[in-house]
C-alpha positions in Angstrom: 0.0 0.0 0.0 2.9 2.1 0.4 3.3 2.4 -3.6 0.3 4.3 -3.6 1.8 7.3 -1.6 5.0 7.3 -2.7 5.6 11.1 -4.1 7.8 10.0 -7.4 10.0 7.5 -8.1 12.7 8.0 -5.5 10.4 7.4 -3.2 9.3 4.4 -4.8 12.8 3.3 -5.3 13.0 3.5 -1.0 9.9 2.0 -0.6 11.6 -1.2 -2.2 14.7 -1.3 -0.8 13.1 -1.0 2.9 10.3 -3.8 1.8 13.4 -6.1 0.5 15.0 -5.5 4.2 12.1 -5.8 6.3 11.5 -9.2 3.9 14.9 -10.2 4.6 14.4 -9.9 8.4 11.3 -11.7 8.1 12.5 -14.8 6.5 15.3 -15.6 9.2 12.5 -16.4 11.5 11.3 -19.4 9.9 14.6 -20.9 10.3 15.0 -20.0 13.9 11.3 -21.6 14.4 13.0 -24.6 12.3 15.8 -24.8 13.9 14.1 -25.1 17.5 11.2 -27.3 16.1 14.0 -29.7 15.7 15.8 -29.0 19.3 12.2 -29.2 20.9 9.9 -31.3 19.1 12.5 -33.9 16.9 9.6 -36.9 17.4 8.1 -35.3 14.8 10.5 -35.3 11.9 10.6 -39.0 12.9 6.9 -39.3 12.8 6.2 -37.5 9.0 4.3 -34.7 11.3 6.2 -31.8 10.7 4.1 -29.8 9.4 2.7 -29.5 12.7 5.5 -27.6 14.8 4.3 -24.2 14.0 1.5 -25.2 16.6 3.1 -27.9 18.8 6.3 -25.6 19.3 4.6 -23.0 21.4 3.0 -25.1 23.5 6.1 -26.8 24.3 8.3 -23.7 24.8 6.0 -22.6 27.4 3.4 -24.8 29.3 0.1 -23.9 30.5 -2.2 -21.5 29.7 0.5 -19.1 28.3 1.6 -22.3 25.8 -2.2 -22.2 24.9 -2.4 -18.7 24.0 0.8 -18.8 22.3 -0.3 -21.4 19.9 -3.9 -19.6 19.2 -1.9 -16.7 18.7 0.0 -18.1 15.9 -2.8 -20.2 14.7 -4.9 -16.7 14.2 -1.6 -15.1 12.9 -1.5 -18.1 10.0 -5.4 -17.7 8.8 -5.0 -14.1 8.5 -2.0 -14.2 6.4 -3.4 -16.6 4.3 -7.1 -14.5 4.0 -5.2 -10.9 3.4 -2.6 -12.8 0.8 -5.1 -14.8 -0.8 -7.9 -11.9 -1.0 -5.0 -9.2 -2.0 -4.0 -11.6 -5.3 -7.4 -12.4 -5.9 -8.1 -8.5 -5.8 -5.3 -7.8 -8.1 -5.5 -10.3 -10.9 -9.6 -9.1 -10.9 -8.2 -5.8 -11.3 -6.0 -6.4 -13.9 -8.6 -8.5 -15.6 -11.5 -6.3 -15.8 -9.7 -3.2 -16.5 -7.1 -3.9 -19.0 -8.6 -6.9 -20.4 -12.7 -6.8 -20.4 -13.3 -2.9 -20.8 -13.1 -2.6 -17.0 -16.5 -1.4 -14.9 -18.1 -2.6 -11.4 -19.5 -5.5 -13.0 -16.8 -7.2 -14.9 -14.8 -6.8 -12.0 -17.3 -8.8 -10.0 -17.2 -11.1 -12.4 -13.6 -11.6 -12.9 -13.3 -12.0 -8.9 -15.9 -14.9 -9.1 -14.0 -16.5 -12.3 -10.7 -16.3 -10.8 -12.2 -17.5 -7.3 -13.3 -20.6 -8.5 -10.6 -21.7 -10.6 -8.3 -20.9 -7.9 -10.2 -22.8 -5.8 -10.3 -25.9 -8.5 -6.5 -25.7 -8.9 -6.3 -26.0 -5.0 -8.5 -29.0 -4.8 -6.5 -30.6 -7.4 -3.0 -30.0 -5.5 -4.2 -30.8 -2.2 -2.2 -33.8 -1.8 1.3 -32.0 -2.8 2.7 -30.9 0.8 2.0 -27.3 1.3 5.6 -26.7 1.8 6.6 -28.0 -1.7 3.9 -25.4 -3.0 4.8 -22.0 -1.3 8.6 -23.0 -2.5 7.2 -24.0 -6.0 5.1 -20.4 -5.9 7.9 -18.7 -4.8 10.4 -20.1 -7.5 8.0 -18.9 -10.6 7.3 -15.7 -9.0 11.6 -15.3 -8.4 12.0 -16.0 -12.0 9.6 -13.8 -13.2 8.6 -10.7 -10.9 12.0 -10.6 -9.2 14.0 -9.7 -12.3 11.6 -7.2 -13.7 11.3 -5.2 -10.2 14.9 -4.7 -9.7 15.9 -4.1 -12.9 13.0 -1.9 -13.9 13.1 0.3 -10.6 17.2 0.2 -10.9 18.4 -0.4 -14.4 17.4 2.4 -16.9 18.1 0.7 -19.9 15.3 -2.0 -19.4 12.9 -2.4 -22.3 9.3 -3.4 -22.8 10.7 -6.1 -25.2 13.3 -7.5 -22.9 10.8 -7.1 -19.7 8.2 -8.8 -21.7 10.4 -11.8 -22.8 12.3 -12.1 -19.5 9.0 -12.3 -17.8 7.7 -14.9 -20.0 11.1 -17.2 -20.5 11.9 -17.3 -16.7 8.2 -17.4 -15.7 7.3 -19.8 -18.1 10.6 -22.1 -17.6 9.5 -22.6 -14.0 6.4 -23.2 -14.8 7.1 -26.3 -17.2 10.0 -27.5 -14.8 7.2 -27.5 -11.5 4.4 -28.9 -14.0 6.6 -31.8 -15.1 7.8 -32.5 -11.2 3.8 -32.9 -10.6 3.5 -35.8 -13.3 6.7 -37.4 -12.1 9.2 -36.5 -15.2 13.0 -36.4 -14.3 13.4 -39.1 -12.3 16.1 -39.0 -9.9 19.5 -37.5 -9.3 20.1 -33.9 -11.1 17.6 -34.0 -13.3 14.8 -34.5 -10.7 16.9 -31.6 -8.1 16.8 -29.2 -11.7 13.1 -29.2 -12.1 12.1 -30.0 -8.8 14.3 -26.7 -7.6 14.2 -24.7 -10.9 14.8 -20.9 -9.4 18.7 -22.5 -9.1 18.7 -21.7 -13.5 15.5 -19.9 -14.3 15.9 -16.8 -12.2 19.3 -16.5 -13.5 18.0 -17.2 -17.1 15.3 -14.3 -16.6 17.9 -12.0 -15.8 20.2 -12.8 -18.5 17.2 -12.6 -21.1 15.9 -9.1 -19.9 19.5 -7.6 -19.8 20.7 -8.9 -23.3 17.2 -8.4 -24.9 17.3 -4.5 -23.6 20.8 -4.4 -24.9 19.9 -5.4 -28.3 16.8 -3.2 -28.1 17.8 0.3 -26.7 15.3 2.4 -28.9 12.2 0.4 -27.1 13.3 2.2 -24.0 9.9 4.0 -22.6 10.6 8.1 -23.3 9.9 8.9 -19.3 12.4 6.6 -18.2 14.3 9.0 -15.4 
């Protein structure tokens, strides 16, 4: 929401960087709260349950009622990240939909919400044995090779094109994509093959990046006029 107040793009450009550090500080947590599942709770990597620690830790750091509230507190913490994250993308791909593909208007808005609603919700039912771990890093490896390259370099690197963004976008985003889809019907087997595409941000992010820098190279005159 901060985007929306920034003053011009230094700003925005300050907005980013202190998003990518608070991000940064945020994701050491989950391996501290790993690190003492596994000093705290180990009978559950032996058990297949460890999916479970995020509630079972708290409760075990601290008995009682205190462990109690502890654990509802992080229950309630994990519904309403997964309500504001889930309700923000459904918001924003609505958006996008009704306004810059179906003429835009209260009503095709509502109705984009409700299409993309349900087919989210079918492509949910039909993962819902896939571990939701495997998932978030499968969601977070398409959205590295694709968003992740065209933020930084078009908030940092001037000589970015709409040609290379476009193709970066689609080559790394689309990469991943295949490499995660193929994981799900078992192709690659084992040993580096199965690590590649099961883990495919290790040459897709790279391969976005490399894409959107030589294609803006080779394309300088598609450089937007208000670049500054």
């Amino acid at each position: 929401m901060r985007f929306y107040t920034n003053r011009d793009g230094q700003a925005a450009r300050r907005t980013t960087a202190l998003v990518l550090a608070l991000l940064s500080c945020f994701y050491l947590f989950p391996a501290i709260f790993a690190t003492l599942g596994r000093l705290e709770a180990p009978g559950l990597y032996v058990s297949g349950q460890t999916d479970s620690v995020v509630l079972v830790l708290p409760r075990m750091m601290s008995g009682g009622i205190v462990g109690v509230l502890l654990a509802a507190l992080v229950a309630a913490g994990a519904f309403a990240a997964f309500l504001s994250t889930s309700s923000g993308l459904l918001i924003s791909m609505a958006g996008a939909l009704a306004h810059d593909i179906m003429g835009g208007g209260v009503r095709t808005f509502r109705m984009s919400a409700a299409l993309l609603g349900v087919g989210a919700t079918t492509l949910g039912l039909v993962v819902g044995t896939i571990p939701i771990n495997v998932l978030v890093g499968w969601a977070f490896a398409i959205a590295a090779s694709s968003f992740c390259p065209l933020l930084l370099l078009g908030i940092w690197w001037r000589r970015l094109t709409w040609i290379g963004a476009l193709c970066g976008l689609a080559l790394g985003g689309g990469a991943s994509s295949v490499a995660v889809i193929a994981t799900m019907v078992g192709a690659g087997g084992t040993g580096w093959s199965a690590v590649l595409l099961s883990e495919p941000a290790i040459w897709s992010v790279p391969l976005s990046f490399l894409a959107m820098i030589v294609l803006s190279l080779a394309t300088p005159d598609a450089v937007p006029v208000n670049v500054t």
